[in-house]
DRENGU-633461 format. One record per residue: x, y, z of N, C-alpha, C, CB in turn; residue in one letter. Coordinates in steps of 0.02 Angstrom, whole numbers, plus 32768, in hexadecimal, padded with zeros to 4 digits. Atoms other than C-alpha are relative to their C-alpha. Glycine has a CB too. Example, Ala and Ser with C-alpha at 12.3 -4.5 7.8 and 13.67 -1.06 7.14 Angstrom:
2
802D7FC5800082677F1F8186802D803C80007FCE8001803Ea/7FD67FC57FFD82AC7FCB81657FD980378025801480177FB9s/
# end
This chain:
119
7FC17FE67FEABA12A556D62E7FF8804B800A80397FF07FCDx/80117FAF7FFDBA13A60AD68E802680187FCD801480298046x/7FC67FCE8034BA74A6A4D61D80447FFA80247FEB80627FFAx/7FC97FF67FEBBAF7A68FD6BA80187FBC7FF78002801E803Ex/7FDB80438004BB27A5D2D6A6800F80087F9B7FBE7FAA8026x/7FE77FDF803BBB24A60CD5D78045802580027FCE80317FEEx/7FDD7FDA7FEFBB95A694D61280517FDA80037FDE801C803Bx/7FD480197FE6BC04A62BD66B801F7FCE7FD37FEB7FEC8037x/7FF48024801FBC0DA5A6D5EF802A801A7FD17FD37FE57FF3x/7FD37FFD8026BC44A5FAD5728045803580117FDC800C7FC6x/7FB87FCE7FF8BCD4A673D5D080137FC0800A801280468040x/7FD380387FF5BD10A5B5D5F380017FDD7FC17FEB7FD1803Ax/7FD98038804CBD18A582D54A802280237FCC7FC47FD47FCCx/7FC47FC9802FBD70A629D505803A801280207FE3804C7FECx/7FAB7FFB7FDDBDF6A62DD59780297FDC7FE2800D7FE8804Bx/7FB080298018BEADA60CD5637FF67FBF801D805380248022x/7FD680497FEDBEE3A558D57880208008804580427FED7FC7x/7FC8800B7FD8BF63A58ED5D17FDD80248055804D802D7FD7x/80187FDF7FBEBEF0A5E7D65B7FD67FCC80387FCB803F7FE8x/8018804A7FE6BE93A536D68080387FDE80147FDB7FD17FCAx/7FD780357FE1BED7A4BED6F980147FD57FD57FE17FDD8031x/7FF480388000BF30A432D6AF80397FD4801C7FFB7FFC7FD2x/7FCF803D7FC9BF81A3A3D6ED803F80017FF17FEF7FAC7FFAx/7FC4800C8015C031A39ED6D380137FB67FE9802680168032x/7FED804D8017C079A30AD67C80527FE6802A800C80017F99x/7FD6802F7FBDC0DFA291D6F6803A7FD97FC57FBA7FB08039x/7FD080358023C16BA24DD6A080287FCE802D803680267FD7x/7FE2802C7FC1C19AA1AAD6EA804C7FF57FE27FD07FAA8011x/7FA77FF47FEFC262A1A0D7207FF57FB280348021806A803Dx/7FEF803E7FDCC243A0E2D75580407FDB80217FF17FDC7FDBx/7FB5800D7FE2C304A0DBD7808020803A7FFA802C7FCA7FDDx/7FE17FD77FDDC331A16BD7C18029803C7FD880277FD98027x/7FC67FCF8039C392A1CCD71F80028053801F7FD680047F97x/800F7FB57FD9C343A286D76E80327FF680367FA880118022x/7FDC7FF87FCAC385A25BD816803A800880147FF97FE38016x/7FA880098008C428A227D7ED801E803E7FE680197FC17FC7x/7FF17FD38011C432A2C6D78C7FFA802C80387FE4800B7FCDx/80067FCE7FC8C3FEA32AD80D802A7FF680577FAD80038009x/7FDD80247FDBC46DA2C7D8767FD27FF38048804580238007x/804480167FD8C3D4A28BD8EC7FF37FCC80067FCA80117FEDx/8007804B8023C3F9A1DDD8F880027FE5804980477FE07FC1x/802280277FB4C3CBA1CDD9C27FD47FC57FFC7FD08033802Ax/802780407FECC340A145D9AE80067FE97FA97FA1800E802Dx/7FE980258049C376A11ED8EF803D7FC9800B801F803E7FC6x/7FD280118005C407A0CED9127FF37FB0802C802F80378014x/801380407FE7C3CBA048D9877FCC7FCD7FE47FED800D8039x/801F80198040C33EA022D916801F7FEA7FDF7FE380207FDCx/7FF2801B8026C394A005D89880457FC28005800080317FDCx/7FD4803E7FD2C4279F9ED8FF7FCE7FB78000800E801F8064x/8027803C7FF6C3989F2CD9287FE77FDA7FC67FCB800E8025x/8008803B805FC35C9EFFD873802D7FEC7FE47FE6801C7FB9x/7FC98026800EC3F89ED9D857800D7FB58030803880348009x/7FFC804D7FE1C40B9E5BD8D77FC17FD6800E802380028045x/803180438025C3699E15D8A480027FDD7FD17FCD80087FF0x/800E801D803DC39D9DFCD8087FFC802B7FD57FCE7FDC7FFDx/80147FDB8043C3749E89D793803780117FE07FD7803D8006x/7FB480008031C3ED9E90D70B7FEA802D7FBB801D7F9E7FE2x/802B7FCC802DC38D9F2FD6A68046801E80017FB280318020x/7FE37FD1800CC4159FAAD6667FFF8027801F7FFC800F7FDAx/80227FBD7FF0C3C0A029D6A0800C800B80537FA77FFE7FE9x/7FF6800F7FBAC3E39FE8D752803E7FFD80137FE37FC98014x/7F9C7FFB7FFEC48C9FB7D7428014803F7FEF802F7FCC7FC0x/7FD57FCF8028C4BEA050D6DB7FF1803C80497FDA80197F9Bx/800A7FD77FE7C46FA0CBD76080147FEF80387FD080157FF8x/7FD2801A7FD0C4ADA05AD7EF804D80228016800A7FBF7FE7x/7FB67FFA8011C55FA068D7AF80178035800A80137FF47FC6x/80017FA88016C546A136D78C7FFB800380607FA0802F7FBAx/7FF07FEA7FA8C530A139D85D801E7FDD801A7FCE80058032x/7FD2800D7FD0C5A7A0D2D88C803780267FF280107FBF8006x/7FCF7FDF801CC621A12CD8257FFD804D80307FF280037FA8x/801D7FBE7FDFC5D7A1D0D87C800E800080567FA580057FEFx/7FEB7FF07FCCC5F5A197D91B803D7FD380107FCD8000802Bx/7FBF80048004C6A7A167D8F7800A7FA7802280248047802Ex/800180377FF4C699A0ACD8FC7FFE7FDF7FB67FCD7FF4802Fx/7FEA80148038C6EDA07BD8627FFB7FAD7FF38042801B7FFFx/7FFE80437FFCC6ED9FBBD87C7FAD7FE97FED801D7FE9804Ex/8038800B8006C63F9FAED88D7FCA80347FB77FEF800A804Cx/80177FE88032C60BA024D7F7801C7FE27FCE8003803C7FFFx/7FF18021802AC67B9FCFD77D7FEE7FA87FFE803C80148000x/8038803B8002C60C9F2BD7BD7FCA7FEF7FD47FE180038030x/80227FFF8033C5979F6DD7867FF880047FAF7FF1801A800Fx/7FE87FFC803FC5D29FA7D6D8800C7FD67FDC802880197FFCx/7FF880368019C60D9F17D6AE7FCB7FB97FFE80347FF8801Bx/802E800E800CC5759EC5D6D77FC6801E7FAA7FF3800D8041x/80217FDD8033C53A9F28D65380167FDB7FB7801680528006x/7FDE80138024C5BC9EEFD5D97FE77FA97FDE803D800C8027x/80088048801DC5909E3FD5F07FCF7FE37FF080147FD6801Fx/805080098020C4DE9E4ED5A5800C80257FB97FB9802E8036x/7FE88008803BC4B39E5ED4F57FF7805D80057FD57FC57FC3x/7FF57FBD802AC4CA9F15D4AB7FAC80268008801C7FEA7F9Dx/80417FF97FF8C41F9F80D4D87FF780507FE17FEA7FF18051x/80177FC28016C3D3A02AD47F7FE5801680477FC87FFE7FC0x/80377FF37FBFC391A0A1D51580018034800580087FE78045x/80177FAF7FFBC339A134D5348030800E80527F8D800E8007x/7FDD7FD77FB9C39CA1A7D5A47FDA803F80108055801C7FF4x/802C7FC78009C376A25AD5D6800780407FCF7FFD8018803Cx/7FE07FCC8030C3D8A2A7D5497FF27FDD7FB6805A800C8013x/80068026803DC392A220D4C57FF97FAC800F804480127FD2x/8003805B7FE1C3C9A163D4B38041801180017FE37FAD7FCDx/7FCE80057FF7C468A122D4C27FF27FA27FEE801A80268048x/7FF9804B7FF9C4A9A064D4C280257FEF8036801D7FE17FC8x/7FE380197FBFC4C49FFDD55480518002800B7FE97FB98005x/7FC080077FF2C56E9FE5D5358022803A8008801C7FDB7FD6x/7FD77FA88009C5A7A0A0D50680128012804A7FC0804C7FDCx/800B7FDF7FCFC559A0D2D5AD802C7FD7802F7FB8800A800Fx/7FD280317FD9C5B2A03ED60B805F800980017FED7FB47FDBx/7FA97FF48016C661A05ED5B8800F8035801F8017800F7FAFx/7FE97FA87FEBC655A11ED5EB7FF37FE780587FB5805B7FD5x/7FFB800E7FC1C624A0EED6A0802F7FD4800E7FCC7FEE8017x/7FC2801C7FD5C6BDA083D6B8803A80277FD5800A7F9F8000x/7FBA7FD98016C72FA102D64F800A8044803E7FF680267FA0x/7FFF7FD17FBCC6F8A17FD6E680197FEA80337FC680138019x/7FF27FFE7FC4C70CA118D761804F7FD97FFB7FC37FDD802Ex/7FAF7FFE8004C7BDA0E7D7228029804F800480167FDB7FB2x/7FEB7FCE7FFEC7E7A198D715800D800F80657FCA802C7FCEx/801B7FF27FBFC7A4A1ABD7CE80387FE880287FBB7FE08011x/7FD7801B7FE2C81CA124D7FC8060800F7FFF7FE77FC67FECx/7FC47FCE8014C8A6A18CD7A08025802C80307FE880307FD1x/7FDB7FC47FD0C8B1A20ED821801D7FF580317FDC802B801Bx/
# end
């Protein structure tokens, strides 16, 4: 090994951490929770329309479903969903602020979109 690959070796093994590339860590948002927050729900919303009328009966689908129909002022069809929610058993779930339970989150999305229907 020359003195310059020595050299080199070790200024790359006493640089900061933080001065080396690394990869960022990808956190997967498999249904959309970011988007919806960021209200970015152009190709989310049809996605997730469609697993629904395949069949998928995940919380996580319904509940975020429901959260954009409510958003784009289609109260009938978000409290569909919600209540879809309702009529499955009781579920623990990571959100982006923690967990929650299926139902909590279900109850509050049709107490909004009764409010909604208030005005």
């Amino acid at each position: 090994m020359s003195k310059i690959e020595l050299v080199l070796g070790a200024v790359a093994l006493l640089a900061p951490a933080s001065a080396m590339a690394w990869p960022q860590a990808v956190i997967a948002d498999p249904y959309g929770a970011r988007s919806i927050v960021h209200d970015d729900v152009g190709s989310l919303q049809p996605r997730l329309a469609a697993a629904v009328a395949k069949g998928d009966r995940k919380p996580e689908v319904l509940l975020n479903l429901g959260a954009i129909y409510a958003r784009q002022n289609n109260p009938s069809a978000a409290r569909a969903m919600f209540q879809m929610v309702l009529d499955q058993p009781n579920m623990d779930m990571a959100t982006l602020k923690g967990t929650a339970w299926s139902h909590d989150l279900a109850r509050r999305g049709l107490a909004r979109v009764g409010q909604m229907a208030a005005r």
